[in-house]
C-alpha positions as CSV (number, residue, x, y, z in Angstrom):
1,X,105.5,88.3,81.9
2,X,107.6,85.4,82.8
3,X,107.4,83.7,85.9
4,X,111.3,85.3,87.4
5,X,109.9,88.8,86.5
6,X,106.7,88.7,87.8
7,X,108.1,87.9,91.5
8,X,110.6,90.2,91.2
9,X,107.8,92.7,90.3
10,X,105.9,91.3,93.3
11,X,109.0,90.8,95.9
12,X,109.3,94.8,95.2
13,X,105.8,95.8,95.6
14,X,105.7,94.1,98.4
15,X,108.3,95.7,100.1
16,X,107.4,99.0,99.1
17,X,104.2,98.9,100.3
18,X,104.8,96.8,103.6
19,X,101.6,94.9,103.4
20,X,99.4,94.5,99.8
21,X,96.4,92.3,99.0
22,X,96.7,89.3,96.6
23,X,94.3,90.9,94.5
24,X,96.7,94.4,94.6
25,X,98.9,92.0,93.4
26,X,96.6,90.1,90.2
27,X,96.0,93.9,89.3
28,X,99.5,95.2,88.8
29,X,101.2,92.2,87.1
30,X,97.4,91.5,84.9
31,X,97.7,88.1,86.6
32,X,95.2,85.0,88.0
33,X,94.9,85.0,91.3
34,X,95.9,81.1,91.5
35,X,99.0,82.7,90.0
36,X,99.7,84.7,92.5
37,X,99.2,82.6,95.4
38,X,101.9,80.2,93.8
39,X,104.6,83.4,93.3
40,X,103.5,84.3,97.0
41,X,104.1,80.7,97.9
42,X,107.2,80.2,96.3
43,X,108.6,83.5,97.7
44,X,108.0,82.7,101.4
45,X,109.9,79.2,101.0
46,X,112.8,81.5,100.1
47,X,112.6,83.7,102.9
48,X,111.9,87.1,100.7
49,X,108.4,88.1,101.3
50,X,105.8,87.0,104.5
51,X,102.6,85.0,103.6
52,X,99.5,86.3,105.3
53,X,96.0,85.2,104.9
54,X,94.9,87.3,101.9
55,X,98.7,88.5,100.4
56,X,101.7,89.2,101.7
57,X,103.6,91.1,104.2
58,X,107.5,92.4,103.9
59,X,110.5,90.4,105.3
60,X,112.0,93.7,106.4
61,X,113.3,94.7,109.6
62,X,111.4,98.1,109.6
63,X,108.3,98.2,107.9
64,X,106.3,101.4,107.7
65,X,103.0,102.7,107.9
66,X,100.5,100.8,105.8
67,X,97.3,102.5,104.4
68,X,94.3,101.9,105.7
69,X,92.4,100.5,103.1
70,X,95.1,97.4,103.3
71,X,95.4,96.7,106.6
72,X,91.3,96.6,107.1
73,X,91.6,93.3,105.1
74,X,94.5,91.4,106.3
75,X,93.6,88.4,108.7
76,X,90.2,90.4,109.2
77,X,88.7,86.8,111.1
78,X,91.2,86.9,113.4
79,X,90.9,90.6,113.7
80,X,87.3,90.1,114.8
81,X,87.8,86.7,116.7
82,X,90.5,88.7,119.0
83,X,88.4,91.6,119.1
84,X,85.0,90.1,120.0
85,X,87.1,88.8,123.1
86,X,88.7,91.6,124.4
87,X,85.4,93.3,124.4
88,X,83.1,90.7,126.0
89,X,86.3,90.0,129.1
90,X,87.7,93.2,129.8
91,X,85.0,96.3,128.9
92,X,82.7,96.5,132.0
93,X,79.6,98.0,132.4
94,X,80.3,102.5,132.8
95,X,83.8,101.9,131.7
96,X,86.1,104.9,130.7
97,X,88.5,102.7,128.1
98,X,91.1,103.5,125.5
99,X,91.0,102.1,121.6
100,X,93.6,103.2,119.9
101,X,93.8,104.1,115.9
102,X,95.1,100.1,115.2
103,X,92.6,98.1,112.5
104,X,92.4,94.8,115.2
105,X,91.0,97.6,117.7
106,X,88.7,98.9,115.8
107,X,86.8,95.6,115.5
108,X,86.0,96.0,119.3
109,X,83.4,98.7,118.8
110,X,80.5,96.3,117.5
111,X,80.7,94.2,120.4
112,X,81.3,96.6,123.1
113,X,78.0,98.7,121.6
114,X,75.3,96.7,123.9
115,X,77.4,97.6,127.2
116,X,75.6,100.0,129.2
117,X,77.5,103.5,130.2
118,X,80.6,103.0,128.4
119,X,82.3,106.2,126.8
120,X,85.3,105.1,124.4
121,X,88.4,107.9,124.2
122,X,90.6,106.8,120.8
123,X,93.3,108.7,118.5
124,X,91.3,106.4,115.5
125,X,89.5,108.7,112.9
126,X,87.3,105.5,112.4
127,X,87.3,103.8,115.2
128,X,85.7,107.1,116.6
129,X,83.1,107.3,113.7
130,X,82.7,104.1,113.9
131,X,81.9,104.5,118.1
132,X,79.6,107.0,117.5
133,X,77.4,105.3,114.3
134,X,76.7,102.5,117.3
135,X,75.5,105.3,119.7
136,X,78.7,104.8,122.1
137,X,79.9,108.1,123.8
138,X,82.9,109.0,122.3
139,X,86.0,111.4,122.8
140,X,88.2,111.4,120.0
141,X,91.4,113.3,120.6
142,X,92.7,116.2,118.6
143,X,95.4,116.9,116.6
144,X,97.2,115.6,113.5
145,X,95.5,113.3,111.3
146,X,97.8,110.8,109.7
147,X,97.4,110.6,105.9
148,X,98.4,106.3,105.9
149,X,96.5,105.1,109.1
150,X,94.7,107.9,110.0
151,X,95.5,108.3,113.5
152,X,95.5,111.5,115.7
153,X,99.0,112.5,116.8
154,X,101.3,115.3,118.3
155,X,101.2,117.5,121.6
156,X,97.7,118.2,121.5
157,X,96.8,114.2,121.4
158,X,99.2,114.0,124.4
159,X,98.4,116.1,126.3
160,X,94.7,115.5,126.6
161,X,95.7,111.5,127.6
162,X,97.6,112.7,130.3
163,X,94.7,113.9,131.7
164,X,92.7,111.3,131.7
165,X,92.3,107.6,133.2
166,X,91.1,104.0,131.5
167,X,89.7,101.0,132.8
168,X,91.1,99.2,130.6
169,X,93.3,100.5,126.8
170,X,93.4,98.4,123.9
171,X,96.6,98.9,121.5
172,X,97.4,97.5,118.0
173,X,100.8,97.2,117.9
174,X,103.0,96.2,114.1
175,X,105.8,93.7,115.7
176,X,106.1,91.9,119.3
177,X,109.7,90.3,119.2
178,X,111.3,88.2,121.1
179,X,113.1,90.3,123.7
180,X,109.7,91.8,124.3
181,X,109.4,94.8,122.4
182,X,105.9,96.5,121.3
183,X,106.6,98.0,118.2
184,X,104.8,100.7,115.4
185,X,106.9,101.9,112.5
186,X,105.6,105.9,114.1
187,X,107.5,107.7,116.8
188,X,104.4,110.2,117.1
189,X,102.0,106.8,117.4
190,X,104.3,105.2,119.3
191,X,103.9,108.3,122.3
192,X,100.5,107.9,122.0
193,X,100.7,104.7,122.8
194,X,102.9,104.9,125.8
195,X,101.1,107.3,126.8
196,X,97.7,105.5,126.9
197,X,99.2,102.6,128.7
198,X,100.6,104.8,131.7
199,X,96.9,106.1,131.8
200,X,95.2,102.5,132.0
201,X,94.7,100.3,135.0
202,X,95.1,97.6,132.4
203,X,96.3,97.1,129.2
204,X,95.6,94.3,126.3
205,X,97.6,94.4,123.4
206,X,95.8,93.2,120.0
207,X,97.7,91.6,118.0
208,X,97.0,89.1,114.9
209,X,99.9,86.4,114.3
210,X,101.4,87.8,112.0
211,X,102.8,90.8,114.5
212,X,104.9,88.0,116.1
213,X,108.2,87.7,115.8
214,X,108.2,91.4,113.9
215,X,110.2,94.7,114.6
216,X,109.2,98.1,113.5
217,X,111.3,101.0,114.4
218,X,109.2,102.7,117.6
219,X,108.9,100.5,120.8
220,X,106.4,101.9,123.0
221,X,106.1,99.1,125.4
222,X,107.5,95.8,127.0
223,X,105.3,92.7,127.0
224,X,105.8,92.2,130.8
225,X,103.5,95.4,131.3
226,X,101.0,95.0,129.2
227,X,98.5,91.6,128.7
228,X,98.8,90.2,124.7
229,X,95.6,88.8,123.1
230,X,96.2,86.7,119.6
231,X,95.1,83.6,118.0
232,X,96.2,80.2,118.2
233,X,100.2,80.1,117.9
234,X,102.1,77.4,115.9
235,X,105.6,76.0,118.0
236,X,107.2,77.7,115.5
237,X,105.6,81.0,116.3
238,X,105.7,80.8,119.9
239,X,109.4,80.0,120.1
240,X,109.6,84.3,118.5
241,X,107.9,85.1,122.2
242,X,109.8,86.3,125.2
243,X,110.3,83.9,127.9
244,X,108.0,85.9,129.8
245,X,104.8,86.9,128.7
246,X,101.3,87.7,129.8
247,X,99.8,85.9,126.5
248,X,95.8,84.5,126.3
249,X,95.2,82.5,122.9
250,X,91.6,82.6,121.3
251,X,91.1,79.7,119.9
């Protein structure tokens, strides 16, 4: 395959997919994985595909759901970094908190497993299996089970948050731009999400860097509402970010 067709193969994959793995990539085009780091190279410096640690993310304006089995590997040290500190700042000792169905969240449960009296409520099929393999009490809500990410959605979901109250709810969310809008590519996930926040006394949004600057097609929440947890931003990154914003780097 010459060099022009293989990144067009991989420019399309990649936007029909939303997210893929570099080696998703070496399997489809029978291709080195030095390769492929050079087409994914080359086709960021053109502005038609995002470079992520690990493969590659779309350019497009409204990417959708991504399956699980992707997201779980994308940036995963900065997953855990960001989780590791949400859990050991903001998940107290008898705690009622929220996790919701969003890979970076699902890192948290590890760390938050030595902390006496805590009982985690989450929409996450694993994140809640997850919860309950590290002894954690756990509620996990019912309802629909989403095929791609495997979160719990609809009325039934909804309802049962909006009768309950968090210390503290941790959201993923798939774009923070810069007029401040939380955004998930899910109407039904983004109502769960709203809903959660209303519900918490506090609210951290997870998010790894390559969220920022993006913009999916649900917003479920405005920056100024909610407290955004990430890893070290570039200038170039941080001029994507709302002027205002309640924003702690991990470094």
């Amino acid at each position: 395959m010459l060099t022009p067709e293989r990144q067009k193969v991989i420019e399309d994959f990649v936007n029909q997919h939303g997210l893929c793995r570099v080696s998703d990539l070496c399997s489809i085009t029978s291709t080195s994985e030095s390769t492929i780091r050079r087409d994914l190279n080359q086709l960021a410096e053109k502005g038609l595909i995002k470079r992520v640690h690990g493969g590659a993310q779309s350019v497009k304006s409204f990417t959708h759901d991504v399956s699980q089995h992707i997201r779980f590997s994308m940036n995963h040290n900065d997953k855990k970094l960001i989780a590791q500190y949400a859990a050991a700042n903001f998940v107290h000792q008898d705690d009622y908190i929220f996790i919701d169905a969003g890979t970076t969240t699902y890192e948290m449960v590890p760390f938050i497993a030595n902390i006496p009296g805590v009982t985690v409520v989450t929409n996450g099929l694993e994140t809640a299996l997850c919860a309950i393999s590290h002894g954690i009490d756990t509620i996990l809500l019912g309802g629909r089970i989403k095929e791609n990410t495997h979160a719990v959605v609809g009325q039934a979901a909804l309802k049962q948050l909006q009768g309950m109250n968090f210390s503290a709810g941790f959201v993923g969310t798939n774009g923070l731009d810069y007029r401040g809008n939380l955004t998930t590519p899910d109407t039904e996930e983004a109502a769960i999400k709203k809903i959660a926040i209303a519900q918490a006394n506090q609210t951290y949004i997870l998010a790894d860097t390559s969220k920022i600057g993006e913009c999916s097609f649900a917003t479920f929440a405005q920056v100024k509402n909610v407290t955004v947890l990430t890893t070290a931003l570039s200038a170039k990154e941080k001029e994507l970010l709302p002027a205002k914003i309640k924003l702690k780097e991990i470094c």
